[in-house]
C-alpha positions in Angstrom: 67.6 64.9 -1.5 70.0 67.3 -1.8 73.4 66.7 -3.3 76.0 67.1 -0.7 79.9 67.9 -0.6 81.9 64.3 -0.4 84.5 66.2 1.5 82.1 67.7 4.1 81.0 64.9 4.7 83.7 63.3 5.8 85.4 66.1 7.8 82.2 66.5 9.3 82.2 63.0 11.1 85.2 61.3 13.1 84.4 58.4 12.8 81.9 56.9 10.0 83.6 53.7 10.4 83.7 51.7 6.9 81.8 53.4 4.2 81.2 53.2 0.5 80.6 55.7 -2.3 79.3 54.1 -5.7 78.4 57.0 -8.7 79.3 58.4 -12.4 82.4 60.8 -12.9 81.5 63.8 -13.9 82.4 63.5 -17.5 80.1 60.9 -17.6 82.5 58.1 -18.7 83.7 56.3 -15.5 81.6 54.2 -13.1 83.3 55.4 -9.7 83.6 53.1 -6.7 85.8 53.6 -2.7 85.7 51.6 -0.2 87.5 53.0 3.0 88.0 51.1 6.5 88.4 52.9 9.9 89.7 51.9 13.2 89.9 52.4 16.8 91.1 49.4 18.3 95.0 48.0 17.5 93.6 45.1 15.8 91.5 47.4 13.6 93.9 49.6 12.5 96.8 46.9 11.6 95.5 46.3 8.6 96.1 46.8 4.9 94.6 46.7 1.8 96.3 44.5 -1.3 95.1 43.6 -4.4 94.0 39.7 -5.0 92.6 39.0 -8.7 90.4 41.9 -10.0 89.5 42.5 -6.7 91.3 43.2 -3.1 91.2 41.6 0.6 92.5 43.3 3.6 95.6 41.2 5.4 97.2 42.0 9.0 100.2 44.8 8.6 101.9 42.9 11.3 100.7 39.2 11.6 102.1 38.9 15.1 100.4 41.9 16.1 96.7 40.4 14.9 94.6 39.2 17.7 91.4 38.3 16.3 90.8 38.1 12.3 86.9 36.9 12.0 85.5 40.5 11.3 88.1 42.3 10.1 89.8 39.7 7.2 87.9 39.7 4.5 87.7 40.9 0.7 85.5 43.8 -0.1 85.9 43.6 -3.1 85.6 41.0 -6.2 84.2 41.1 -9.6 81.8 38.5 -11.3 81.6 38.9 -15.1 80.8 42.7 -15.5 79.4 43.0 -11.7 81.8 44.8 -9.5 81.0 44.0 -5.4 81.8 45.7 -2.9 80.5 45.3 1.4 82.2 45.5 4.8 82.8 41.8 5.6 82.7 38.4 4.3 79.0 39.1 2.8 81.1 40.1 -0.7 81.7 36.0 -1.3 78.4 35.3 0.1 76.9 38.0 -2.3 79.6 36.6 -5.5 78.7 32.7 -4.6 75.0 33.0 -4.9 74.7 35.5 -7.9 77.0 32.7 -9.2 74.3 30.9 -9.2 71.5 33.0 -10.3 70.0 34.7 -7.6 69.6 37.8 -6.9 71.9 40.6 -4.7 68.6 40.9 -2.1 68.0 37.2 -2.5 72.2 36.9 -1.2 71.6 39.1 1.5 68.6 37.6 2.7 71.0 34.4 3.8 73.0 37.2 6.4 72.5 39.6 8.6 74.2 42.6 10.6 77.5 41.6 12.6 77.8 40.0 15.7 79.7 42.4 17.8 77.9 43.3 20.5 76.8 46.1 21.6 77.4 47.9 18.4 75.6 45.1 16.1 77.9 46.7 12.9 75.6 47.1 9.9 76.5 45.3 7.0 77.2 47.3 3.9 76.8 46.6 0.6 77.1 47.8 -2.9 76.9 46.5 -6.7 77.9 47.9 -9.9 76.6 46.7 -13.5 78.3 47.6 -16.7 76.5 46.1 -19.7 76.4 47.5 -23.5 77.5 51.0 -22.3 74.4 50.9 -19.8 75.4 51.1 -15.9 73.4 50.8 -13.0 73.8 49.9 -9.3 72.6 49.1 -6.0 73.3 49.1 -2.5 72.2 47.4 0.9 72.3 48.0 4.4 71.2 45.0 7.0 71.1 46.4 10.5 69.8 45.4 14.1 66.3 47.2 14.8 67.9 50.4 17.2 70.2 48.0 18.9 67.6 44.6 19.2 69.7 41.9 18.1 66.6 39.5 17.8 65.5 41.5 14.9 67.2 42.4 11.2 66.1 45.6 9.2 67.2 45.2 5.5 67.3 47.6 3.2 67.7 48.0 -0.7 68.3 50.9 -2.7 68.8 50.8 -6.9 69.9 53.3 -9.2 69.3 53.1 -12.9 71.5 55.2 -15.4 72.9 57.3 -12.3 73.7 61.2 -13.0 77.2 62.2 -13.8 79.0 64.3 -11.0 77.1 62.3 -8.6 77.5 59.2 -6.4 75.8 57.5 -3.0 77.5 57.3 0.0 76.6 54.5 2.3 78.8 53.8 5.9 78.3 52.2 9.0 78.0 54.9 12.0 76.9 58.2 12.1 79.8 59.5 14.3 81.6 57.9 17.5 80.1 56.5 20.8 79.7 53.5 22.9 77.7 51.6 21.3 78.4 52.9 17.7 75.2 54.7 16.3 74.4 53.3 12.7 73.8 54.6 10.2 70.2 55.6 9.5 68.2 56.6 6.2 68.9 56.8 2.6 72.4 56.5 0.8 73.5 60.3 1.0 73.9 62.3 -2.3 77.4 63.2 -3.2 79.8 64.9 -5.3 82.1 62.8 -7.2 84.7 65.5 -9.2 87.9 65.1 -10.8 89.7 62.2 -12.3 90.8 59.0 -9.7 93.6 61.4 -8.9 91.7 63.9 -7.7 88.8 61.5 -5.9 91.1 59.8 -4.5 92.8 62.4 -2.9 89.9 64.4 -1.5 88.6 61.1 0.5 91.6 60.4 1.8 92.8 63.5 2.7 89.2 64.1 4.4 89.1 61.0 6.5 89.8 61.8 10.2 93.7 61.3 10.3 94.1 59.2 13.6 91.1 57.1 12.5 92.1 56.0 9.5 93.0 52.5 7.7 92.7 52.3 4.1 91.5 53.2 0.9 90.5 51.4 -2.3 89.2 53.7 -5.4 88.5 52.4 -9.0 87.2 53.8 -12.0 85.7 51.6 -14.6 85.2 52.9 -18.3 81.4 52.1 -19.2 81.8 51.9 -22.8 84.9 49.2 -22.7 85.0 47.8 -19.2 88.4 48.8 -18.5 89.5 49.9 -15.1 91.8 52.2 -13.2 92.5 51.1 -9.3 94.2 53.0 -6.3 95.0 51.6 -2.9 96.1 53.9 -0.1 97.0 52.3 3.0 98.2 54.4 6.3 100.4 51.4 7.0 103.5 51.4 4.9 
C-alpha cells in the first residue's frame, strides 16, 4: 500500500471519529503513538483527557453537564511492563487484565466485541506497542459488526515486526459522517510520521476538523532506553 500524508488524511475526512496512529519516527529512535477522540453530541465533546499513572483516562470537562458516561469514560491508554495499550473504550483494561495473565492481545479481544450503540455499532479499536532489547514491534485490532448486523462480529488483527522509520498505521472508527456512522473498512492506512512530538503533534491536531474535535494524546517512546515523552491537547481548557 502506498504511504499516505497523515495530514491529508485527516483534512480529507470530517469526522473519522476516534482513531489511532502507532509507527517509528523518522530518525528511527522513537516508537510513536496518538490517540485522538471526536464528538458530535454535548456529552461527547465534554470531555478531557488527563494523565493517570503511565497512562491517561478521559474525565467529564463539566461533571454536571455529563449525561451518560458508559461509552465515553474510559482509559485508552495504560502500560504493562514494556507494552504500551492503546483502544477506544474500556477494552484497554480488558486487553491489560488478561495479558496480565498470559494471554494473548487476540486471545483479550476475543472476550469483546464492537460497541453497543445502535445503529452505528462503533468498531472497537485497538493497538499494542512492544519495546524489548532495542527490538519494537506492534499490533493493532479492529472488532466490528458485519455491515451493520449486530448478530455477527468481524475481528481483525494486523502485526508489524521492526516497522520502517518515517512510517506509522493509522487505524479509526468511520470513514466520514452519516446516520448510521460508516466504519471503517480494510487495512490500517500507511502514513507519514515526520518531525519530533512537537511537530507530530501539531500537524494532527491542527488537521483534525475544528468543530469536531475533543482531544489529543501523543507519546514518543525511546527504543533503546524505554523512556518517554507525552503530550495532551484538549479543546476544553
Amino acid at each position: 500500500m502506498e504511504k499516505k500524508s497523515l495530514a491529508q488524511e485527516l483534512a480529507g475526512n470530517a469526522y473519522p471519529g476516534r482513531g489511532i496512529v502507532i509507527g517509528r519516527s523518522a530518525d528511527a529512535k522513537h516508537a510513536v503513538v496518538a490517540y485522538f477522540i471526536m464528538g458530535r453530541s454535548a456529552n461527547s465533546r465534554n470531555r478531557i483527557f488527563v494523565e493517570d499513572g503511565e497512562g491517561i483516562r478521559t474525565q467529564a470537562f463539566d461533571a454536571a453537564k455529563m449525561e451518560d458516561p458508559s461509552l465515553v469514560i474510559y482509559a485508552p491508554v495504560r502500560v504493562l511492563g514494556n507494552k504500551t495499550i492503546v483502544t477506544n473504550g474500556d477494552q484497554t483494561d480488558t486487553i491489560y487484565e488478561l495479558m496480565d495473565r498470559q494471554q494473548t492481545f487476540e486471545q483479550a479481544l476475543r472476550t469483546r466485541k464492537f460497541e453497543p450503540d445502535a445503529p452505528n455499532y462503533t468498531p472497537r479499536i485497538s493497538g499494542i506497542m512492544h519495546i524489548e532489547n532495542g527490538g519494537y514491534n506492534f499490533a493493532m485490532s479492529i472488532l466490528k459488526s458485519n455491515n451493520g448486523d449486530p448478530s455477527s462480529c468481524n475481528r481483525y488483527t494486523f502485526a508489524y515486526e521492526n516497522p520502517a522509520a518515517g512510517e506509522g498505521r493509522f487505524i479509526h472508527t468511520y470513514t466520514g459522517d452519516g446516520n448510521p456512522l460508516p466504519s471503517f473498512e480494510g487495512e490500517p492506512t500507511p502514513v507519514g510520521i515526520e518531525g519530533d512530538i512537537d511537530a507530530f503533534t501539531k500537524n494532527v491536531w491542527d488537521n483534525l476538523n475544528g468543530e469536531n474535535k475533543v482531544s489529543l494524546f501523543v507519546r514518543y517512546i525511546e527504543i533503546a532506553s524505554g523512556k518517554y515523552e507525552t503530550r495532551i491537547v484538549n479543546k476544553n481548557r
